[in-house]
C-alpha positions in Angstrom: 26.9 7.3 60.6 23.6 8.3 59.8 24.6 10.6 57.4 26.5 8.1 56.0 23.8 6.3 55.3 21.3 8.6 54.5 23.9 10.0 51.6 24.0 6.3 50.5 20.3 5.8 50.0 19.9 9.1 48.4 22.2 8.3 45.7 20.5 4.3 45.6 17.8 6.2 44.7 19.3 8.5 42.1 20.7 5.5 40.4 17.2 3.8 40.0 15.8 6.5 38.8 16.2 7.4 34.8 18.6 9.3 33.4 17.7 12.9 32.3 18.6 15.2 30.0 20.9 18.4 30.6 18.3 20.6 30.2 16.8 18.3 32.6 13.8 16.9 30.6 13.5 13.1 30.6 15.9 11.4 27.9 14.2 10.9 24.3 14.2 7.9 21.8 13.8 8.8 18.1 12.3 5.1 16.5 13.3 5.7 12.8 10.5 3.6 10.6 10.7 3.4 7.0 7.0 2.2 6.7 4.8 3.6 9.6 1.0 2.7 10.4 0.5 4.9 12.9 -3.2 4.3 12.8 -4.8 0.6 11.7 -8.4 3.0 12.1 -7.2 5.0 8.8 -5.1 2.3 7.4 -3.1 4.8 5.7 0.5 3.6 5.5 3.6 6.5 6.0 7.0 6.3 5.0 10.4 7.5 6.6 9.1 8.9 9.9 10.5 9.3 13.0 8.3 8.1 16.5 9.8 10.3 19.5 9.6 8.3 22.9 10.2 9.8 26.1 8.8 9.1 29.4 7.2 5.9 28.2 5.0 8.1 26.0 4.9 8.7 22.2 5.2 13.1 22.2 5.3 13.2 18.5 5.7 11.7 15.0 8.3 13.3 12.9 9.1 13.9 8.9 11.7 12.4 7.9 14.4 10.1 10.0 15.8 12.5 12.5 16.8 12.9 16.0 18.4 15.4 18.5 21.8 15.7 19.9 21.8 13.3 22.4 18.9 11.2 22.1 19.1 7.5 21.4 18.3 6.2 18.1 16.2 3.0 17.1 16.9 1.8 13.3 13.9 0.7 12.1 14.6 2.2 9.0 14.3 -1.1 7.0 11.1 -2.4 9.0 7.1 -2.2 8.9 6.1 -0.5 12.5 3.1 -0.8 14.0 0.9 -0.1 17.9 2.1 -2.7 19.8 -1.2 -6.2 20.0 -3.6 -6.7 22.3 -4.4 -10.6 22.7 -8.4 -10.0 24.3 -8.1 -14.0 25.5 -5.3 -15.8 27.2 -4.6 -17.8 30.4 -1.1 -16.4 30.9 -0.4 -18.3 33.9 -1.1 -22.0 32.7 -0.4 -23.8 29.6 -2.3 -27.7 28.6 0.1 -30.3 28.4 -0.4 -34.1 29.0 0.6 -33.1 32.7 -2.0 -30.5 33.1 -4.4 -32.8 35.5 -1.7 -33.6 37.9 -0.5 -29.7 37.3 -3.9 -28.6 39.1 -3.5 -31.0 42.0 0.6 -30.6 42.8 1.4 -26.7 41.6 1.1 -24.1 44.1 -0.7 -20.9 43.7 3.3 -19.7 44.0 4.1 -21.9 41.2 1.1 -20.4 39.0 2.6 -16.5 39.6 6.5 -18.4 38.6 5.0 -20.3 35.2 3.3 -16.8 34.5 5.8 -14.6 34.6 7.4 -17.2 31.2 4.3 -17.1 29.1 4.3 -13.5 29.9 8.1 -12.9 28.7 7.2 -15.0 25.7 3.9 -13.1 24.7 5.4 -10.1 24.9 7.9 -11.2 22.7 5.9 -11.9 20.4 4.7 -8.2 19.8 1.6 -8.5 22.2 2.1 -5.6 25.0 -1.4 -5.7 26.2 -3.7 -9.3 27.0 -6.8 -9.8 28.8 -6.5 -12.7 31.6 -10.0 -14.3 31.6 -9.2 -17.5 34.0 -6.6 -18.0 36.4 -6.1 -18.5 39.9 -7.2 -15.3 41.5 -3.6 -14.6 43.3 -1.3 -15.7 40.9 -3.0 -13.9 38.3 -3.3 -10.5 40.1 0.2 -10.5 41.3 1.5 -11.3 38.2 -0.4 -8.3 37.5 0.8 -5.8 39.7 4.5 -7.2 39.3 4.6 -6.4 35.7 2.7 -2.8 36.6 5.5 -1.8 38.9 8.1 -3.1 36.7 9.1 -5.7 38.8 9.2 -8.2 36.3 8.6 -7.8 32.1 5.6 -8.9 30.4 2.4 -7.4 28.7 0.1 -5.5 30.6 -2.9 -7.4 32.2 -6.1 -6.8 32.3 -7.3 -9.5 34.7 -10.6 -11.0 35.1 -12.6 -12.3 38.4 -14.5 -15.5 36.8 -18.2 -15.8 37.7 -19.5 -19.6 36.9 -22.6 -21.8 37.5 -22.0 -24.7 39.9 -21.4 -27.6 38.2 -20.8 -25.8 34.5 -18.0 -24.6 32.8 -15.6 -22.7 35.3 -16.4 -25.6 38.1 -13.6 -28.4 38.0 -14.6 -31.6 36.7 -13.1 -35.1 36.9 -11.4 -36.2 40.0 -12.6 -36.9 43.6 -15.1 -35.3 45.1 -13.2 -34.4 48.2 -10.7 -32.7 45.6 -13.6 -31.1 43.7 -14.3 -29.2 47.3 -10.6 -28.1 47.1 -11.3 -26.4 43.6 -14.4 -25.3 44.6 -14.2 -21.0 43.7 -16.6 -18.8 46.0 -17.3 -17.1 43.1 -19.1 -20.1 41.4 -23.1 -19.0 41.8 -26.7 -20.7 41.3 -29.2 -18.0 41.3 -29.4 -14.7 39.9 -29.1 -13.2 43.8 -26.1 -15.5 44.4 -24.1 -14.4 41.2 -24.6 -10.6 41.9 -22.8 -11.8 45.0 -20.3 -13.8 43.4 -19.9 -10.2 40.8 -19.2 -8.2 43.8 -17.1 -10.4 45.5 -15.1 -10.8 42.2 -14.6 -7.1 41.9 -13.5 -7.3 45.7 -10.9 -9.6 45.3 -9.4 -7.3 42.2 -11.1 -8.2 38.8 -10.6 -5.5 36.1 -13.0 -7.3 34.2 -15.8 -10.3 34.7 -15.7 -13.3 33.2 -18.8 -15.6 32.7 -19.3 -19.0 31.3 -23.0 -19.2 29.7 -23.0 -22.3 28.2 -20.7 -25.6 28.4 -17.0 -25.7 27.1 -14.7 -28.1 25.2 -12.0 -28.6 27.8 -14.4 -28.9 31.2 -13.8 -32.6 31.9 -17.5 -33.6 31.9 -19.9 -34.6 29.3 -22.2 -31.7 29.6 -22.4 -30.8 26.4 -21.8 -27.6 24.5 -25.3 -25.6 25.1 -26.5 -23.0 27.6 -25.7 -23.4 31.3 -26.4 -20.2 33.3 -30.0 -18.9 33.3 -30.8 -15.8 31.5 -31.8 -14.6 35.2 -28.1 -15.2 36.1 -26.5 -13.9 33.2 -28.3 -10.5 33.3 -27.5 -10.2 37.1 -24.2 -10.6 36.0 -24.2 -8.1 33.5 -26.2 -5.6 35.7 -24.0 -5.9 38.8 -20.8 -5.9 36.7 -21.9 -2.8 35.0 -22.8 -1.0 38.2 -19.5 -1.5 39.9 -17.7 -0.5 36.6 -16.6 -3.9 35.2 -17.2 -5.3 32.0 -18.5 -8.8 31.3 -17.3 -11.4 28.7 -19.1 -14.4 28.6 -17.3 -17.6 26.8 -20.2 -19.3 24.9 -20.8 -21.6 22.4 -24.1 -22.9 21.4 -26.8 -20.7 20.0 -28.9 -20.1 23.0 -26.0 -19.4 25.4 -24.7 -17.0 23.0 -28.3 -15.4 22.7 -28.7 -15.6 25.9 -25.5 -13.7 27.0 -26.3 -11.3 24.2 -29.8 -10.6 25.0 -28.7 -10.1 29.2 -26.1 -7.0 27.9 -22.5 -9.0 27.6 -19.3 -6.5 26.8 -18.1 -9.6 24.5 -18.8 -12.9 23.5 -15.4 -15.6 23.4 -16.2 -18.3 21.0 -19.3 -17.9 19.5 -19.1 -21.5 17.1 -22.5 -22.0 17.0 -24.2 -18.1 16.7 -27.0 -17.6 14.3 -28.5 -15.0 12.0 -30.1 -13.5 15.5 -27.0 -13.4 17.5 -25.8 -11.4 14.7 -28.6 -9.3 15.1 -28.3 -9.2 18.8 -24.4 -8.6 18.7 -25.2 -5.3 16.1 -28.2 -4.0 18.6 -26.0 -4.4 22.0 -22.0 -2.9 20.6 -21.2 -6.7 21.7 -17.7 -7.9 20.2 -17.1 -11.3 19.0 -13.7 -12.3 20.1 -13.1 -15.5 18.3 -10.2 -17.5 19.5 -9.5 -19.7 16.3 -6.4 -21.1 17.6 -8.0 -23.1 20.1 -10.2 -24.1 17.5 -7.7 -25.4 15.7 -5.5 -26.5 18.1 -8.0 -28.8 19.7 -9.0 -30.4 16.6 -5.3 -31.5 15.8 -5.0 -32.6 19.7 -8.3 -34.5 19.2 -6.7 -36.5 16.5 -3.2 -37.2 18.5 -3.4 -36.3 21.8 -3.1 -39.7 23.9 -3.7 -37.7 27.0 -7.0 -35.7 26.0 -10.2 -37.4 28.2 -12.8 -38.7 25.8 -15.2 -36.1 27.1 -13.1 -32.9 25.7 -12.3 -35.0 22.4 -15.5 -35.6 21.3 -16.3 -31.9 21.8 -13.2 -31.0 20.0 -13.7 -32.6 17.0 -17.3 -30.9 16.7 -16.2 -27.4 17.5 -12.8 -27.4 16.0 -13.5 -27.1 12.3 -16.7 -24.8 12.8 -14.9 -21.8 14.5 -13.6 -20.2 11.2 -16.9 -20.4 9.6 -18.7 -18.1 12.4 -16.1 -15.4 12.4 -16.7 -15.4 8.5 -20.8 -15.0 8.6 -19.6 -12.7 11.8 -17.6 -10.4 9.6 -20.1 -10.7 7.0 -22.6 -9.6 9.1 -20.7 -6.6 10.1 -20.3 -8.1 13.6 -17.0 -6.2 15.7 -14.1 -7.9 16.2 -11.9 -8.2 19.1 -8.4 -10.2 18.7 -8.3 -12.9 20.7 -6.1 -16.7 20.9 -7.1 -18.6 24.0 -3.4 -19.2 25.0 -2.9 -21.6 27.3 -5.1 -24.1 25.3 -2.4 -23.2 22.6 1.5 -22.6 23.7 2.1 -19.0 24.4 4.0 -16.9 22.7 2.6 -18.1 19.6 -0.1 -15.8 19.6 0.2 -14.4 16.1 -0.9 -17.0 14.2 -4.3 -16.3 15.1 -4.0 -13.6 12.4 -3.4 -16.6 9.6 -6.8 -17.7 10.3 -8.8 -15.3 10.5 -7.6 -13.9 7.0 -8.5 -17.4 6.4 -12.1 -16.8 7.8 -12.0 -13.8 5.7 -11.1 -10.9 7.0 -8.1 -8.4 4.8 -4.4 -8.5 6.8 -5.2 -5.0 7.7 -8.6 -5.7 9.4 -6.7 -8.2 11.5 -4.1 -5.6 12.5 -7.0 -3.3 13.4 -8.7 -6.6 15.5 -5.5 -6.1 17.5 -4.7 -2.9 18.1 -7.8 -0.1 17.0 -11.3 -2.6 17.8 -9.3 -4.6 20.8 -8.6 -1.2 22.5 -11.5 -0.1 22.0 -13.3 -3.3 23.4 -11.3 -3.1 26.5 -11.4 0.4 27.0 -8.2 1.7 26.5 -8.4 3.8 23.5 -7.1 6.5 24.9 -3.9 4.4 25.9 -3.2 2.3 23.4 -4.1 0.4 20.2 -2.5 3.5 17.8 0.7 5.7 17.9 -0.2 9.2 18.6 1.2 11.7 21.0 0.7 11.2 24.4 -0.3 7.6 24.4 1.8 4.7 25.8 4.7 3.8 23.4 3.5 0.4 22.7 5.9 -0.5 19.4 6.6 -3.3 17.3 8.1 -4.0 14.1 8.9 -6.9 10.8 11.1 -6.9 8.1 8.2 -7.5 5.5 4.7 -6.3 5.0 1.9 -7.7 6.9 -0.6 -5.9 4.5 0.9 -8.0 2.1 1.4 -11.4 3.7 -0.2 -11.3 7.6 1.8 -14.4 8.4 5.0 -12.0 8.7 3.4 -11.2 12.0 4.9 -14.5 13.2 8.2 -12.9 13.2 8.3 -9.4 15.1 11.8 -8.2 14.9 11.5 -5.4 17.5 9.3 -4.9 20.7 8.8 -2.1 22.8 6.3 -1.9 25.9 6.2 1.8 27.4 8.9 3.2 26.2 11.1 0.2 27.2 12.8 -2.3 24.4 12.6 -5.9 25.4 15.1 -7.9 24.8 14.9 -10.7 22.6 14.8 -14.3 23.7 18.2 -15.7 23.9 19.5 -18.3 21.5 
């Protein structure tokens, strides 16, 4: 009997694992593109190619539309193909809706994880294999996380941030009770530069790839605390300082001048936002390698909800209709001022999956297509440290693919459509009908 069953789980296992090859290599999947930019860094645009994929890796890029006796074949021969996005601002495991107050009182931590794994299945979608998490509940986010690592579920990969906020700021809950403020209450919100090293380290401890700040107010707290600086520029730099010890990087969601200045001047990774920087946080940005990851959906999508949205509390609509239509103007004097850009939406504020359009407006703000390919793929690796993982298509890096039937160099909103997805060597499927 034990044999028995020790035959049975051996072949269970063989069955889950992938097929190979006679010569007993792992199988190979020969991507056939008729236009091919390999590289968004070079901009250089390649025609009839063929991207071999096998292990989850890219091993080589091919002359010509080719493949080898029993390899499987991907027809992409009428198609634009690209590194698969990187969306450097989301909140994959929430999205606002006119229920979203009751949402935060009634949904479980369970539920959170559940709603996550659809946003993720739609971003992904959507072309975006890689996103940066920066706010969600710590569990649901990190085992949304790990699921999609091990393959347990699909989605993009996560980088996942531990959020580190003043008391009372943006990153505190605002507007109910305060018995179900205490509820909310995070123990990584800080006062005091001592307090928010120990809210970094406890962050970090709890499983944040990356820290999260909050130096000044934001549009959607639910409190009238305006739009300027919050944290202390004591804080902020023990933020920075711990973070960078223990190996984290720190991007700090800012909008007015002097919390963006501030966060700048204390050593930030990134600055989300940044409507109201200035001729010196352009300086500042250019003297610390800070990105600017501008988030011009939510812009936009919270002026329209200003103007409509019955359920929006006075508090975040009058700070929506004065941040809204400014957002597209700093990435322009940004980008002027030879500022780097990091890709980034704010999903959640906007519906997921949807992500793309973010590339309409900042060709808007004035950036070419192509440099809002390479805010997606060459700078957003690069800002998040995976350069040597993903962001272009080269041998031995993750085969991150997707594809259209036009030419975003020509027309970026094509982007809107991907016809073709692939996440580490794996196609995903399309959404059904």
């Amino acid at each position: 009997m034990k044999k028995m069953m020790l035959l049975a789980a051996t072949m269970l296992g063989a069955s889950l694992q992938p097929a190979l090859a006679q010569d007993g290599a792992a199988p190979r999947t020969f991507i056939q593109a008729g236009r091919l930019l390999a590289d968004p860094g070079t901009g250089r645009v390649e025609s009839t190619k063929t991207i071999v994929v096998s292990g989850g890796r890219v091993t080589e890029i091919r002359d010509g539309f080719v493949a080898d006796e029993g390899g499987k074949i991907v027809d992409l021969r009428d198609s634009f193909v690209m590194p698969g996005f990187i969306d450097s601002h989301v909140h994959i495991t929430f999205e606002s809706s006119p229920s979203s107050r009751l949402d935060a009182v009634t949904k479980s931590t369970t539920d959170a994880a559940f709603d996550g794994v659809v946003y993720a299945q739609r971003t992904l979608r959507a072309g975006f294999t890689t996103v940066v998490d920066l706010g969600a509940e710590t569990e649901a986010i990190n085992a949304l996380r790990d699921a999609i690592a091990a393959g347990k579920v699909t989605g993009p990969r996560i980088i996942a941030a531990g959020g580190v906020a003043a008391h009372g700021g943006h990153g505190d809950a605002h507007g109910y009770r305060h018995e179900i403020l205490e509820l909310f209450r995070s123990p990584t919100l800080c006062s005091g530069a001592d307090d928010c090293a120990r809210a970094v380290r406890l962050a970090i401890q709890q499983g944040a790839d990356i820290i999260k700040t909050a130096s000044t107010g934001g549009v959607m707290s639910n409190t009238a605390a305006g739009l300027g600086q919050q944290m202390s520029d004591e804080e902020l730099t023990s933020i920075v300082q711990t973070a960078h010890r223990l190996g984290r990087k720190v991007a700090a969601h800012a909008h007015g001048t002097d919390g963006v200045n501030a966060a700048l001047r204390a050593g930030v990774d990134s600055v989300e936002h940044g409507t109201y920087l200035d001729a010196e946080s352009i300086r500042l940005f250019k003297a610390k390698g800070s990105y600017l990851v501008p988030t011009l959906m939510a812009g936009d999508t919270v002026a329209r909800q200003a103007e409509t949205a019955a359920w929006m509390p006075e508090s975040v609509r009058t700070k929506a209709r004065q941040v809204g239509p400014l957002m597209i103007d700093a990435l322009r004097r940004a980008h002027q001022g030879g500022v780097k850009i990091a890709f980034g939406t704010d999903s959640a504020v906007s519906p997921h999956g949807q992500n793309a359009r973010e590339f309409s407006l900042m060709v808007k703000a004035g950036l070419s297509p192509l440099d809002a390919i390479r805010s997606a793929t060459v700078w957003g690796a690069a800002h998040v440290g995976l350069e040597q993982e993903v962001g272009t298509l080269a041998a031995g890096k993750a085969a991150d693919i997707v594809a259209v039937k036009g030419d975003p160099l020509a027309d970026v909103a094509v982007l809107k459509s991907v016809s073709f997805v692939m996440k580490g060597g794996t196609v995903v499927p399309a959404a059904k009908e």
